[in-house]
Every structure is written in C-alpha cells, then in structure tokens.
C-alpha positions in Angstrom: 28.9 -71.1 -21.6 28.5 -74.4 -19.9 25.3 -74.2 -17.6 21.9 -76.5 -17.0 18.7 -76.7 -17.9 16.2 -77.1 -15.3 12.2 -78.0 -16.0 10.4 -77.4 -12.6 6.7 -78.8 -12.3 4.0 -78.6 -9.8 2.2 -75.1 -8.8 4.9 -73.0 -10.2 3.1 -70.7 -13.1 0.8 -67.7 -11.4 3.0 -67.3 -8.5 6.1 -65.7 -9.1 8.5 -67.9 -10.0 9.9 -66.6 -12.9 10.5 -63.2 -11.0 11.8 -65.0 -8.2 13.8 -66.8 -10.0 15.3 -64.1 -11.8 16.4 -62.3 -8.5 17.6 -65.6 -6.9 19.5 -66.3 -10.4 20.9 -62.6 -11.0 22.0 -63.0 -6.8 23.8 -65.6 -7.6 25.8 -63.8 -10.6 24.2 -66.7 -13.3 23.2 -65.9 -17.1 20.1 -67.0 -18.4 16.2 -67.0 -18.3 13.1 -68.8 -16.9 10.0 -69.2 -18.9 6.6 -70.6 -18.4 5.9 -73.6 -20.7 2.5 -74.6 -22.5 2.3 -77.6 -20.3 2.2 -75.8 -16.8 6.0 -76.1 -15.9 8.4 -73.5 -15.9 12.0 -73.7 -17.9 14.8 -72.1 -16.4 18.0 -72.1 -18.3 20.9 -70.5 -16.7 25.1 -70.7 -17.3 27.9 -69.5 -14.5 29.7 -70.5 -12.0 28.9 -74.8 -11.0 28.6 -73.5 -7.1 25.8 -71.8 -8.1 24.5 -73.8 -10.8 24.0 -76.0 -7.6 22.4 -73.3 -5.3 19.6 -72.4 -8.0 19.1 -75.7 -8.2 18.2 -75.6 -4.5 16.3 -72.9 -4.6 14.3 -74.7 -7.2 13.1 -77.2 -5.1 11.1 -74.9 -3.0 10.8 -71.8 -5.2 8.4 -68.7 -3.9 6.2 -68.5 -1.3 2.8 -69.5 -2.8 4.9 -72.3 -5.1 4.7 -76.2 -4.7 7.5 -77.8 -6.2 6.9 -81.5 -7.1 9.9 -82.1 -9.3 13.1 -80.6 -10.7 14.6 -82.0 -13.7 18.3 -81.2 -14.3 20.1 -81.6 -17.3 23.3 -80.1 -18.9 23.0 -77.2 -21.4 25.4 -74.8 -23.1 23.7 -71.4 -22.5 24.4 -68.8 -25.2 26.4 -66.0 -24.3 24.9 -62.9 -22.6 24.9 -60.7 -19.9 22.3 -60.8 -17.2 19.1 -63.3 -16.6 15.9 -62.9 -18.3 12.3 -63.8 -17.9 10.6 -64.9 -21.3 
C-alpha cells in the first residue's frame, strides 16, 4: 500500500508519542506503526488514504503535549499490508 515514512526528532521519546500517534493515525483510518529509534527519534510508518497521509503529517509537527518537534522528515514508502496501526 503506497504510504510515507516519517522520522520525527527533537523531545519525542518519553512522552507519548507513539501512543498518540497511534490514536491520531488509527482516527484518521491509516495502517502502520510508530517506533522509537536508537538514536532518540521516533519512526512512524503509515499507508492510506494521501488526505491523511497529509494530516498525520501535521500532527507530526507538534505531536503530544509534553513533545517538542524540531524536525519531520518525509519520504515515500510502500507499507506492507495490514489492518490497523501499531506501536513497536
């Protein structure tokens, strides 16, 4: 399923933003997951509907309360298929 990848970094591991991510992403009717990555930033792949590939995206760049986004990288990605949106 066509979708994106997204790599957010800044305060974004320790405050819920995998969780919130999940409920923005699930919301929003995308397929996927969001996982914290060795070097502090948090990967969120997800696959739906380019509308709200856009809104996540958004989202992203704010996140959580408690969250400081300095920077979302975007970046096409072919998600496999699944149902629902994960946290890894």
């Amino acid at each position: 399923m066509p979708g994106a990848r997204f790599h957010v970094s800044g305060v974004v591991q320790g405050v819920f933003f995998r969780a919130s991510t999940q409920a923005r992403a699930r919301e929003l009717g995308l397929a996927g997951w969001a996982k914290n990555l060795a070097d502090g930033r948090v990967e969120v792949v997800a696959g739906g509907d380019a509308a709200a590939l856009d809104q996540l995206e958004r989202w992203l760049q704010h996140g959580p309360p408690g969250a400081r986004v300095d920077a979302v990288e975007r970046e096409p990605f072919d998600v496999p298929p699944g149902d629902g949106f994960a946290r890894l």
